[in-house]
C-alpha positions as CSV (number, residue, x, y, z in Angstrom):
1,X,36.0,-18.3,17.8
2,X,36.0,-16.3,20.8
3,X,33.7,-14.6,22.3
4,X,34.9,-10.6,21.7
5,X,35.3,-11.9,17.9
6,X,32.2,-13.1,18.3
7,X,30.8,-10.3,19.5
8,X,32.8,-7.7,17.1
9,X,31.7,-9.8,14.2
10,X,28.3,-9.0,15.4
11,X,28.7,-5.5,15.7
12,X,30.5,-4.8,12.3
13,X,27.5,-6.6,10.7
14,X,25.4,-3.7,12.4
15,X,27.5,-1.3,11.9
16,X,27.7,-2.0,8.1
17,X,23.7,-2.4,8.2
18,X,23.5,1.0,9.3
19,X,26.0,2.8,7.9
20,X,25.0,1.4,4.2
21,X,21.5,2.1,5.0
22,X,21.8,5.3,6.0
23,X,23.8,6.3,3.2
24,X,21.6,5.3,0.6
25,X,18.6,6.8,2.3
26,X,21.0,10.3,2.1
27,X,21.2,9.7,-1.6
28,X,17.5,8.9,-2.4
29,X,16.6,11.6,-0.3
30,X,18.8,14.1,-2.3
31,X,18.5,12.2,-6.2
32,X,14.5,11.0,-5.9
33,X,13.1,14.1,-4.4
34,X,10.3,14.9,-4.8
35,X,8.6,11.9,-3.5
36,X,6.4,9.5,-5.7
37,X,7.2,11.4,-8.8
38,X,10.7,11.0,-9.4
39,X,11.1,7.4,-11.1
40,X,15.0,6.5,-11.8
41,X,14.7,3.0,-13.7
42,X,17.4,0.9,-13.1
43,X,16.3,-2.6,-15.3
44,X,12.9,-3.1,-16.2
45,X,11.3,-4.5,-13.1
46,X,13.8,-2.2,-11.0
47,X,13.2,1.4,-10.2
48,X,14.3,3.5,-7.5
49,X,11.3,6.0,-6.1
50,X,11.3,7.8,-2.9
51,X,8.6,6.7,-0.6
52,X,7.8,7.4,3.4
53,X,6.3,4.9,5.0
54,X,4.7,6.1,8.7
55,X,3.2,2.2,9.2
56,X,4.7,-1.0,10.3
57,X,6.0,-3.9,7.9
58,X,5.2,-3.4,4.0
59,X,3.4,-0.2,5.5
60,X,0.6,-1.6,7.2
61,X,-1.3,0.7,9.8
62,X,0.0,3.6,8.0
63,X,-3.1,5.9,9.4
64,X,-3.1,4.5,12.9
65,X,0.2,3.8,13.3
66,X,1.3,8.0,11.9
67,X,0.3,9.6,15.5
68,X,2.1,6.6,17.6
69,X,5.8,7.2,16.4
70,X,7.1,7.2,20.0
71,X,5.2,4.0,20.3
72,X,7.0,2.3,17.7
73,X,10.6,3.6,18.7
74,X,10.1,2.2,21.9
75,X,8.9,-0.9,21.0
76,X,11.7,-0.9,18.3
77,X,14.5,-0.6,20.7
78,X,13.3,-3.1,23.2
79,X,13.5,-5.5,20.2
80,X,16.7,-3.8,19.4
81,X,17.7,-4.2,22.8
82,X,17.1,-7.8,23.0
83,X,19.0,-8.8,19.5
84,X,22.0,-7.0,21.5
85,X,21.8,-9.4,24.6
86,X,21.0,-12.4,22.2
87,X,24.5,-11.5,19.8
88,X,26.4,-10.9,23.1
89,X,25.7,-14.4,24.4
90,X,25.4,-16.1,21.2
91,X,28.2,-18.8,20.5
92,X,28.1,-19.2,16.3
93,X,29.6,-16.5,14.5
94,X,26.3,-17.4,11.8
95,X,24.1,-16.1,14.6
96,X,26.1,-13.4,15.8
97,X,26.0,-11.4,12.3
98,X,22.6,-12.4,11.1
99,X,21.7,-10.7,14.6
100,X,23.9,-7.8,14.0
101,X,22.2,-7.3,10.5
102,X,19.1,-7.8,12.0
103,X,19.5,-4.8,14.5
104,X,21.7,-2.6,12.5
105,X,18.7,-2.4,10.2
106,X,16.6,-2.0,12.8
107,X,18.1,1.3,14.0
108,X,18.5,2.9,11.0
109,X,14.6,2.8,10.8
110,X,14.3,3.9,14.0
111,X,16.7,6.5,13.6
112,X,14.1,7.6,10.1
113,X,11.3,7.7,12.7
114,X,12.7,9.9,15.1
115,X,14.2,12.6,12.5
116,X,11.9,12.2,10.2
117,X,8.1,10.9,11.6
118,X,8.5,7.9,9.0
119,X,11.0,5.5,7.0
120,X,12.7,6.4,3.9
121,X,11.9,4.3,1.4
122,X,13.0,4.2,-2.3
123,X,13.6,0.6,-3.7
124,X,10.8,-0.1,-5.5
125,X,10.3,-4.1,-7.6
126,X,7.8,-4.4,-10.1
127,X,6.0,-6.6,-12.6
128,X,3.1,-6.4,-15.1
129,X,1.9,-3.2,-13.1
130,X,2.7,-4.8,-9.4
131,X,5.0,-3.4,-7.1
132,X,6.2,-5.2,-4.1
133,X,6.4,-2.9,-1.5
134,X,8.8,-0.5,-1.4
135,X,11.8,-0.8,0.6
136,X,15.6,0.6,1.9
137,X,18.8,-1.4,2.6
138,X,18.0,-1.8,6.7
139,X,14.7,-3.8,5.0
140,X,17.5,-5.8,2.8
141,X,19.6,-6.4,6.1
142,X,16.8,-7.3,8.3
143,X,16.1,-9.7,5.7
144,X,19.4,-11.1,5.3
145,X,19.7,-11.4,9.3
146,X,16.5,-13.1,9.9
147,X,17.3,-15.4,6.9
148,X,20.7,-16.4,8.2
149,X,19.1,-17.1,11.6
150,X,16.3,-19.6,10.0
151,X,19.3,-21.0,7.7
152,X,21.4,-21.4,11.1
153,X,18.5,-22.9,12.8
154,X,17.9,-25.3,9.7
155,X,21.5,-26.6,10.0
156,X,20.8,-27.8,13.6
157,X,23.1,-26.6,16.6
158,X,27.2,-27.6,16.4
159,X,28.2,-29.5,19.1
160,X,28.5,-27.6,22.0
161,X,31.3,-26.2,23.1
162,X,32.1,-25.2,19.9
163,X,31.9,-21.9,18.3
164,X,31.2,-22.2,14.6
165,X,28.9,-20.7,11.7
């Protein structure tokens, strides 16, 4: 594969991260408000509940992490800005959209943080009375990126020289 399909497999993959995470954050924002009391149950260990998270990953440092948004976007985008550089030089079309899925979700929390002060969450799992934390599709898409990435690093590297995935 070449390198601009390479690269424009990448960017559809974050382009489709966003996009669907940003639509389904417009929805649960308009269907699940207001927050934490609106419970739309979808199977029985499924519900969808709005939630705000103003911490890191699964919400942790939500108090000291509230007052340090800026912090966070920037150090957000430098990770951002690194996936970019890694997918433009990348030779596997595997790695190329697990890092465009990795980034695309990436921005569209960092897009909640700068609009909003926190992430829009609403996809809530549970069992026996515990709940994973909540989460949004850029959480799903991270996720999936990160897990291609170990999966393509599993498989070993293709010969080089050749583009594959």
């Amino acid at each position: 594969m070449s390198a601009f399909r390479l690269r424009l497999l990448g960017l559809l993959g974050a382009t489709v991260a966003f996009l669907a995470d940003q639509a389904t954050k417009q929805w649960a924002l308009a269907a699940l408000w207001p927050p934490y009391e609106v419970v739309v149950e979808v199977l029985p260990v499924w519900n969808f509940r709005l939630g705000f998270n103003t911490g890191v990953t699964f919400g942790l440092f939500r108090d000291s992490a509230a007052d340090k948004v800026w912090i966070l976007v920037a150090a957000k985008l430098a990770v951002v800005a690194f996936l970019l550089v890694w997918m433009w030089r990348t030779r596997h079309r595997a790695e190329a959209l697990a890092l465009g899925l990795v980034a695309g979700g990436a921005l569209g929390n960092i897009l909640d943080r700068v609009r909003i002060g926190a992430v829009v969450d609403f996809v809530d799992w549970h069992h026996a009375g515990w709940h994973w934390p909540t989460f949004n599709m850029a959480d799903v898409a991270i996720v999936c990126g990160a897990g291609l990435l170990l999966f393509q690093g599993a498989r070993g590297s293709p010969r080089a020289g050749r583009a594959e995935g």
